[in-house]
N, CA, C and O atoms as a GROMACS GRO file, in nm:
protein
  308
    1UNK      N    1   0.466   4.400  -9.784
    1UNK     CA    2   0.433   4.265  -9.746
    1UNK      C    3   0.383   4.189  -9.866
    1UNK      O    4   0.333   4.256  -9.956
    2UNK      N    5   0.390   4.069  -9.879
    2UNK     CA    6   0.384   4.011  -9.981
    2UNK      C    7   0.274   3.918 -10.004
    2UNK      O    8   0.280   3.840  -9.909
    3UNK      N    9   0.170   3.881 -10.084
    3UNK     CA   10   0.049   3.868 -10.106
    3UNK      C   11   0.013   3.748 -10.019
    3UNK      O   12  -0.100   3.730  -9.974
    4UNK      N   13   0.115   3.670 -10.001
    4UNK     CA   14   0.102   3.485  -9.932
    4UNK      C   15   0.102   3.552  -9.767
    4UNK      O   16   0.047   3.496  -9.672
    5UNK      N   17   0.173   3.676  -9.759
    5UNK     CA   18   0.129   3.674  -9.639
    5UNK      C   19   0.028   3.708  -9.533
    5UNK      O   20   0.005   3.668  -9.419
    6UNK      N   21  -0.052   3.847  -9.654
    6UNK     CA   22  -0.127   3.846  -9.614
    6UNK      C   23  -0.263   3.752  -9.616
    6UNK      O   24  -0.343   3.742  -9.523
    7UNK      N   25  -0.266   3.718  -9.679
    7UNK     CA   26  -0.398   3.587  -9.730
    7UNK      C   27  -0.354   3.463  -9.653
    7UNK      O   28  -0.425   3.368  -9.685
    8UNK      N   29  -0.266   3.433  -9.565
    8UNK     CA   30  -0.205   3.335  -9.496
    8UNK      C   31  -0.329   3.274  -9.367
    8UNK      O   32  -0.373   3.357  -9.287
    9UNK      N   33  -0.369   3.151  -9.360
    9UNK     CA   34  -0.478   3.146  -9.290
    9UNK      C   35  -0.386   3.130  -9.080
    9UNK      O   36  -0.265   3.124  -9.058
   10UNK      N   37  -0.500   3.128  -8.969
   10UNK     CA   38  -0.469   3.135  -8.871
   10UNK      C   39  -0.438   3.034  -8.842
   10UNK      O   40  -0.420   3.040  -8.720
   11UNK      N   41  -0.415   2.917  -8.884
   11UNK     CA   42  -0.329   2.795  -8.892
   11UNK      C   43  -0.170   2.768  -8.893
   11UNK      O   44  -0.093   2.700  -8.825
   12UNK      N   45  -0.156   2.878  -9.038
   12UNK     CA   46  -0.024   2.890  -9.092
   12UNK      C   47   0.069   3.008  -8.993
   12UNK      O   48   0.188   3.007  -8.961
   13UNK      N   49  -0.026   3.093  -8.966
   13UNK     CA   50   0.078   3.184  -8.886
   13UNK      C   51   0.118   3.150  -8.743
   13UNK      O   52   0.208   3.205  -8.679
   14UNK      N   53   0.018   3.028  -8.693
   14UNK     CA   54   0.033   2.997  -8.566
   14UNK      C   55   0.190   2.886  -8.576
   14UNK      O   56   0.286   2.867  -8.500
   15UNK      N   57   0.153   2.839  -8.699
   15UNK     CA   58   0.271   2.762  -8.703
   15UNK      C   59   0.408   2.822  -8.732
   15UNK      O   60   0.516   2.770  -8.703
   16UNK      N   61   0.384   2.964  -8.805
   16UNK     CA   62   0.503   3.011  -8.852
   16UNK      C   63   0.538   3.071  -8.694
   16UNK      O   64   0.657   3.054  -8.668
   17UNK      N   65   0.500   3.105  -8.637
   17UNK     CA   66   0.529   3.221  -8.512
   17UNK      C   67   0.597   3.096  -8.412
   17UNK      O   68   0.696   3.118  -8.343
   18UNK      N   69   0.513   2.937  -8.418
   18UNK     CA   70   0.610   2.840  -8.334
   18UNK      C   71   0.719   2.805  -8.394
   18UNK      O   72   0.816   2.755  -8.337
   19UNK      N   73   0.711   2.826  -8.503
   19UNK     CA   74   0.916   2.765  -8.574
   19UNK      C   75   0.974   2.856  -8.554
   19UNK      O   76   1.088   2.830  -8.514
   20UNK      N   77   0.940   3.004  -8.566
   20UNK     CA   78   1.025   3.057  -8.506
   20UNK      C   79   1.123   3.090  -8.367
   20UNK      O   80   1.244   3.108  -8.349
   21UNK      N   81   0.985   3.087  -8.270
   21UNK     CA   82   0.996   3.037  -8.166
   21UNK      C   83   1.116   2.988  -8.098
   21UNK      O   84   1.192   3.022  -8.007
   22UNK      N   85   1.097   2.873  -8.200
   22UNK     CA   86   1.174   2.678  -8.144
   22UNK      C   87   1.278   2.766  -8.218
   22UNK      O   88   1.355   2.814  -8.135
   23UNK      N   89   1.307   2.804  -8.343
   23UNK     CA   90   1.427   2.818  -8.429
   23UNK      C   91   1.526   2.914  -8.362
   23UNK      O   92   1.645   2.885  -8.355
   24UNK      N   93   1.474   3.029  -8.311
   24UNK     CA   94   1.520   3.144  -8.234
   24UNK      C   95   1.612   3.125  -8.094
   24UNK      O   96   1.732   3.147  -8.072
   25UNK      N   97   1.515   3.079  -8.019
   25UNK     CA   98   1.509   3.066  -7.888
   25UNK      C   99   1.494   2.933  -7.810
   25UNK      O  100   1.466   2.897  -7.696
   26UNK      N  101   1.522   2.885  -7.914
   26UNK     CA  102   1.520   2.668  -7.884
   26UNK      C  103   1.413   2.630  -7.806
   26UNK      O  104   1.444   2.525  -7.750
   27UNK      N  105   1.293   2.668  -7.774
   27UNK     CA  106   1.223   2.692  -7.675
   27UNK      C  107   1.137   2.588  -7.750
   27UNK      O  108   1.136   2.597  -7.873
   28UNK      N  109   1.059   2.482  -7.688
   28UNK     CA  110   1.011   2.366  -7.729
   28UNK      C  111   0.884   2.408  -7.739
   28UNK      O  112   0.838   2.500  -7.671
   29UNK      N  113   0.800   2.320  -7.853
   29UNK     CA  114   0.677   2.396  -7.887
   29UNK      C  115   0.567   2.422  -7.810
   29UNK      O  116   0.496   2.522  -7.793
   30UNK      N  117   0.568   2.288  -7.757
   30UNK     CA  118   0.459   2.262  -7.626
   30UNK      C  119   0.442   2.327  -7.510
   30UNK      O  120   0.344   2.320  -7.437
   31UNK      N  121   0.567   2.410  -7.491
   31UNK     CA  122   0.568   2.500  -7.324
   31UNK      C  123   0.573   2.657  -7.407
   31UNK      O  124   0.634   2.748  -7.351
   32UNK      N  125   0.496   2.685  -7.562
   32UNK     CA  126   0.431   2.799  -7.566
   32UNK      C  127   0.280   2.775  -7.639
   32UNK      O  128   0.290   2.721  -7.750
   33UNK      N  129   0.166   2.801  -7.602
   33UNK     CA  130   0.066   2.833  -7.694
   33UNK      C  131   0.022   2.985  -7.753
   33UNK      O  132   0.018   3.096  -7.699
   34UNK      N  133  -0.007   2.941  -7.885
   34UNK     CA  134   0.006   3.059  -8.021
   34UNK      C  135  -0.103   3.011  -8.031
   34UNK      O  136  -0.136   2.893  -8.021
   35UNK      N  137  -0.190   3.140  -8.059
   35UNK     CA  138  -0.339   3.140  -8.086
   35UNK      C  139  -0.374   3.279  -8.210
   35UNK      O  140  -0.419   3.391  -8.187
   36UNK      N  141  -0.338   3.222  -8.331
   36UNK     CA  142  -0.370   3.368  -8.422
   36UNK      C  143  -0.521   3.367  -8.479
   36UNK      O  144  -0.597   3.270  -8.486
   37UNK      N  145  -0.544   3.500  -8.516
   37UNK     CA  146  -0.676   3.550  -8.565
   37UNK      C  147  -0.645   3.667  -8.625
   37UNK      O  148  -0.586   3.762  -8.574
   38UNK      N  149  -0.683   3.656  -8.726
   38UNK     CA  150  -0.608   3.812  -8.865
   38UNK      C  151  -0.524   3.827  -8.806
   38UNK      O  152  -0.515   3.733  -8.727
   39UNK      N  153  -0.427   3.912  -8.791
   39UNK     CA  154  -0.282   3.941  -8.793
   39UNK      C  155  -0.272   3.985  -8.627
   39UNK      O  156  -0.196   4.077  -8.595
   40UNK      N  157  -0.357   3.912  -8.523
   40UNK     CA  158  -0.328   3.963  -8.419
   40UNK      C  159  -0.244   3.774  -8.345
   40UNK      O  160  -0.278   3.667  -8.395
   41UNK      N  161  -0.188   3.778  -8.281
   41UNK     CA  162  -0.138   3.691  -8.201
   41UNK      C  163  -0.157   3.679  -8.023
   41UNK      O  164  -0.132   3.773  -7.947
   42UNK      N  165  -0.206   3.542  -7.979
   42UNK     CA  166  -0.170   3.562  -7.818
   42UNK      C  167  -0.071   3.452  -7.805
   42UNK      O  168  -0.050   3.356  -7.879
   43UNK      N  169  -0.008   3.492  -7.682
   43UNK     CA  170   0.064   3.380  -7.697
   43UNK      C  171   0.048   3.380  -7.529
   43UNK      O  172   0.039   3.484  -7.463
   44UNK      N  173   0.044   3.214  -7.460
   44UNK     CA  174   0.013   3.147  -7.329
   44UNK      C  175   0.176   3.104  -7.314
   44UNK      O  176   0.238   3.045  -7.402
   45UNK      N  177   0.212   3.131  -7.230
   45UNK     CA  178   0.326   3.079  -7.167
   45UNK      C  179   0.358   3.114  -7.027
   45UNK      O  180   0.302   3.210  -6.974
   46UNK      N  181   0.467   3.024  -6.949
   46UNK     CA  182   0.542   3.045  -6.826
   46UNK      C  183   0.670   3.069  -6.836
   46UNK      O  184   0.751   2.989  -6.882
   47UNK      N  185   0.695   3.174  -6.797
   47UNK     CA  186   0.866   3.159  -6.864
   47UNK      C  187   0.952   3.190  -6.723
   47UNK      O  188   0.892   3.207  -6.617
   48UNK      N  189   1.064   3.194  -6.729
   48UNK     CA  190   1.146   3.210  -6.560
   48UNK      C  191   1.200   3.394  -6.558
   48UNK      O  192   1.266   3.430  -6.462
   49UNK      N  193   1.164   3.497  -6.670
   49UNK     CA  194   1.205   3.551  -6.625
   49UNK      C  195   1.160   3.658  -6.732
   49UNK      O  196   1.142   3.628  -6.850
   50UNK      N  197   1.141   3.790  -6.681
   50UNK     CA  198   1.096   3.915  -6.808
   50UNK      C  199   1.192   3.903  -6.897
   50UNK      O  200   1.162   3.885  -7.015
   51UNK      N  201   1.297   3.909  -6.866
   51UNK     CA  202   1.353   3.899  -7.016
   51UNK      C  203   1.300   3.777  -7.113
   51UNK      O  204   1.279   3.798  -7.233
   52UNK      N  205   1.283   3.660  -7.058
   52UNK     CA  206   1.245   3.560  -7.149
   52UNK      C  207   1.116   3.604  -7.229
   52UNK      O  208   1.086   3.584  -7.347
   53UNK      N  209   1.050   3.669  -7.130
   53UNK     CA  210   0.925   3.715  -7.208
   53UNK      C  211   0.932   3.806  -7.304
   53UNK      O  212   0.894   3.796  -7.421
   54UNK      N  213   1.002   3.931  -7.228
   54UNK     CA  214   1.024   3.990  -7.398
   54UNK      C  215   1.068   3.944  -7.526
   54UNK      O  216   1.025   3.989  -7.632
   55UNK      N  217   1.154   3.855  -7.515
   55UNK     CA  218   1.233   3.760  -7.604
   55UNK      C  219   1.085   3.701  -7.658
   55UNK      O  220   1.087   3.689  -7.781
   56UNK      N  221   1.015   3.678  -7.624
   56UNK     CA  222   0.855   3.574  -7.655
   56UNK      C  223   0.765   3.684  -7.719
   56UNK      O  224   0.694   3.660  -7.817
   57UNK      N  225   0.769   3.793  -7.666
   57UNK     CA  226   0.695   3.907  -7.749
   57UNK      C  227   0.729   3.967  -7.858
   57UNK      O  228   0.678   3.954  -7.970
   58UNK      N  229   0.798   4.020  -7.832
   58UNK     CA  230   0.942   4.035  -7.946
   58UNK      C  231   0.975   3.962  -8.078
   58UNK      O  232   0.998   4.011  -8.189
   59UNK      N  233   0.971   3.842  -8.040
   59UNK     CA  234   1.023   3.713  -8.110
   59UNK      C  235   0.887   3.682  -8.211
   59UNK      O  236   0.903   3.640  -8.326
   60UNK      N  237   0.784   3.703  -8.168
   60UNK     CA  238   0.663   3.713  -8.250
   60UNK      C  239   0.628   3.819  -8.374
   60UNK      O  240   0.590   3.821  -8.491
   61UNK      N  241   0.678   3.927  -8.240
   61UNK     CA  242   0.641   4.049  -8.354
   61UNK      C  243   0.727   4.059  -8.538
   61UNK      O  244   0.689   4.091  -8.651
   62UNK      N  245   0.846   4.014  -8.480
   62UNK     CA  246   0.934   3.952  -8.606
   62UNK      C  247   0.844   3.911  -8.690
   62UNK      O  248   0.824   3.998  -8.775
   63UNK      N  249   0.766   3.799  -8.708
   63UNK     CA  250   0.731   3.724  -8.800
   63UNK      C  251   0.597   3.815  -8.873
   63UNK      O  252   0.499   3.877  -8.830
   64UNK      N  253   0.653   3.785  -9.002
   64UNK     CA  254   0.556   3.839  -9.072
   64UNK      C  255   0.468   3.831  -9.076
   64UNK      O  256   0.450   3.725  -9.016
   65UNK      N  257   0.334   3.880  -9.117
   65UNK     CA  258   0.215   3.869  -9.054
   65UNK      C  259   0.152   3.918  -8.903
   65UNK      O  260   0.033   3.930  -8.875
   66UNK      N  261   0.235   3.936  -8.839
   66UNK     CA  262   0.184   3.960  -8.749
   66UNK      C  263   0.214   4.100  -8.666
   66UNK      O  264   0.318   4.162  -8.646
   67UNK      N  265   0.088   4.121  -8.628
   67UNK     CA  266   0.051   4.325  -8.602
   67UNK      C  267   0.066   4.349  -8.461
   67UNK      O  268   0.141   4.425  -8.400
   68UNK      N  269  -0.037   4.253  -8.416
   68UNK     CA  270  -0.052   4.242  -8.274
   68UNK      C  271   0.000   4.112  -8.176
   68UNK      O  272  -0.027   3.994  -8.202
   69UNK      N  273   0.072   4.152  -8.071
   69UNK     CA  274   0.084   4.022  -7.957
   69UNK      C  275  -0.044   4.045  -7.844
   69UNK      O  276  -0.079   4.161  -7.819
   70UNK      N  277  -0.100   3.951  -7.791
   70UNK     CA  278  -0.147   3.947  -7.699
   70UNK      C  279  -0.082   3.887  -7.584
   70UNK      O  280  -0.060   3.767  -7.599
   71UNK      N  281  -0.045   3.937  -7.474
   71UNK     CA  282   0.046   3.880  -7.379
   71UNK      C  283  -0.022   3.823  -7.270
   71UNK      O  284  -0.069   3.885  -7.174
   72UNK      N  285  -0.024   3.678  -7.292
   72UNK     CA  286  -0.050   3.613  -7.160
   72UNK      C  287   0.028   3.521  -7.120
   72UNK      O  288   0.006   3.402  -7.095
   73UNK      N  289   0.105   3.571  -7.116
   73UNK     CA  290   0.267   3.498  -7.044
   73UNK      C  291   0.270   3.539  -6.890
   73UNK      O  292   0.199   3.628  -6.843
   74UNK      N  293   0.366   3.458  -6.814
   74UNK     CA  294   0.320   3.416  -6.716
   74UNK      C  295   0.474   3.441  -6.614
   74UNK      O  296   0.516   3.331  -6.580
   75UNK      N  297   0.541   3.528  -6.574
   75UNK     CA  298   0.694   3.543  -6.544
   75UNK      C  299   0.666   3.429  -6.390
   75UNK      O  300   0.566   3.439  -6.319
   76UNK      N  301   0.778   3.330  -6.366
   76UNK     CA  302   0.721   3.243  -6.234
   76UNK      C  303   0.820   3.369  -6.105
   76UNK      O  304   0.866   3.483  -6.120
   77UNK      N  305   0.817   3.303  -6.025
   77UNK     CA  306   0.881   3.391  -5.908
   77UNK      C  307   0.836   3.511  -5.911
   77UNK      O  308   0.874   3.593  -5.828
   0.00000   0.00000   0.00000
């Protein structure tokens, strides 16, 4: 891992984990909240279906920086 990423503040990774997000999974920024703290992540969402969610867990763990998801996603039905 490379030095910018680890020294990366909980600002930057919240933002990197939503472009990916949006970039990935077209998924608009506002219908997920990203909440980082050292290299752990939660992420708040409703999504229509487990797969979407894994896709949301998953899709996090990708991004560099980050160790942990916290899952508080929300499957409707």
């Amino acid at each position: 891992m490379s030095s910018s990423v680890l020294f990366q503040t909980a600002g930057e990774l919240e933002r990197r984990v939503q472009n990916a997000l949006v970039n990935r999974y077209g998924l608009r920024a506002r219908s997920v909240e990203v909440v980082a703290e050292n290299e752990t992540v939660t992420i708040r969402a409703t999504v229509r279906s487990f797969y979407a969610r894994q896709l949301l867990i998953h899709g996090c763990l990708r991004v560099p920086g980050v160790r942990t998801v916290i899952d508080e996603i929300c499957v409707e039905g």
